[in-house]
C-alpha positions in Angstrom: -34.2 41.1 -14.3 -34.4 37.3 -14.7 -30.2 37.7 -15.4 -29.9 39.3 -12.2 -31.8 37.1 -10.5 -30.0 34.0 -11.9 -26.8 35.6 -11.3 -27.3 36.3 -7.5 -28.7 32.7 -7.3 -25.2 31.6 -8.6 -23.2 33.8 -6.3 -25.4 32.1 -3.6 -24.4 28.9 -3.9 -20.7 29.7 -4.7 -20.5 30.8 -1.5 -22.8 28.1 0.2 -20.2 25.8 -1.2 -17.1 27.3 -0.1 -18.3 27.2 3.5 -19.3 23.5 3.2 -16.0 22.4 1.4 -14.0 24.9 4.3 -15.5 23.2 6.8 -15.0 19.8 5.9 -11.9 18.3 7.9 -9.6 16.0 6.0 -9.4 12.5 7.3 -5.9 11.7 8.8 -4.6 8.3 7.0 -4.1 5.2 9.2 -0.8 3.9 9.5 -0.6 0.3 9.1 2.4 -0.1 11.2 1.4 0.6 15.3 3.2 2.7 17.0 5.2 1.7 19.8 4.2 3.9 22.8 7.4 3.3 25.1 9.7 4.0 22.0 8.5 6.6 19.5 10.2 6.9 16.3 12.7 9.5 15.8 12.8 12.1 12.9 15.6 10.3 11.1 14.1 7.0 11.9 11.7 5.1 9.9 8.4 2.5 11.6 8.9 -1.1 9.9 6.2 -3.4 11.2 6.0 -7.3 10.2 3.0 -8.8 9.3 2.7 -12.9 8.9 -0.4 -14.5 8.0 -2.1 -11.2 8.8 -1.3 -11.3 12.6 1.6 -8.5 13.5 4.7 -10.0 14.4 7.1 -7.7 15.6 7.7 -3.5 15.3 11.0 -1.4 15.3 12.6 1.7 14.3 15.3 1.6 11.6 17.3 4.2 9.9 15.5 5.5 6.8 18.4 4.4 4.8 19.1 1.2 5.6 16.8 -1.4 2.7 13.6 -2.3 5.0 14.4 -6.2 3.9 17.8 -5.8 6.0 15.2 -5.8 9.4 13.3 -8.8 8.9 16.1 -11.2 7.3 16.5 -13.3 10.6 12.9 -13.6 11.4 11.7 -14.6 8.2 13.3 -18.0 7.7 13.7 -20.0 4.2 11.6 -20.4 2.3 10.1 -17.4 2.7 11.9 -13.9 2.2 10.8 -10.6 3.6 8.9 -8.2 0.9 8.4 -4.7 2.1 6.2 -1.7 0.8 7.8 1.1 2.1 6.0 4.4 2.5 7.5 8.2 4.1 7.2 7.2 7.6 6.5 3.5 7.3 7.9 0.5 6.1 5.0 -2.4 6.1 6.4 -6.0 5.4 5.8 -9.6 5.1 7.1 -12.9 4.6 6.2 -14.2 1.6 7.5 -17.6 -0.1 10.1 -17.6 -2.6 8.9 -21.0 -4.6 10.1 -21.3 -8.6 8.1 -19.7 -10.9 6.5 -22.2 -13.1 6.6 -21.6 -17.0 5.0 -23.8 -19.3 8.0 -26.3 -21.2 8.5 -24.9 -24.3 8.9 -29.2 -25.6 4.9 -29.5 -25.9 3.8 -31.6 -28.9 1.8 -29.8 -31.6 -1.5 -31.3 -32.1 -3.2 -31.3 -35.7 -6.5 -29.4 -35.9 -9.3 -31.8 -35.9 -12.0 -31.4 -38.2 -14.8 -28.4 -37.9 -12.4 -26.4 -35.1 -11.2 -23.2 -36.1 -7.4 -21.9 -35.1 
């Protein structure tokens, strides 16, 4: 009896569950690139938006094959280069500076261990 009871208690809550999870509506993701209202994308055309110093600087639609760097060459001026994360419908970039990376000279002078520190 105490089987049967536990086992109708399970079949309960399976099916509490499966309505709760059924009803719960996915959450559509947010594009990060706004989308123009007079000019809507095309199927065969990708969004590329271009973000500087956080503020949005300029939206258009590009071919999806064409490199999303290609589209923001001329606005982003040296030193700083475009670098884009492209997603499926989306391109997102930025311009971002293109300064040498610094590695440490490889000429540094070898210092003898002092006395009482460990290497």
């Amino acid at each position: 009896m105490t089987k049967m009871k536990l086992f109708a208690l399970h079949c309960i809550m399976l099916c509490a569950f499966v309505v709760l999870t059924a009803s719960i509506k996915l959450r559509k993701p947010h594009n990060l690139c706004p989308t123009p209202r007079k000019t809507p994308c095309s199927v065969s055309s990708k969004l590329n938006c271009l973000y500087t110093r956080g503020i949005l600087v300029g939206v258009l639609c590009a071919r999806k094959e064409k490199p999303c760097e290609e589209l923001w060459q001329s606005v982003c001026r040296l030193p700083l280069i475009p670098k884009c994360k492209s997603y499926r419908r989306e391109c997102v970039c930025s311009c971002v500076e293109t300064g040498p990376v610094k590695r440490p000279s490889i000429s540094q002078e070898r210092r003898e261990p002092q006395a009482g520190t460990f290497l």
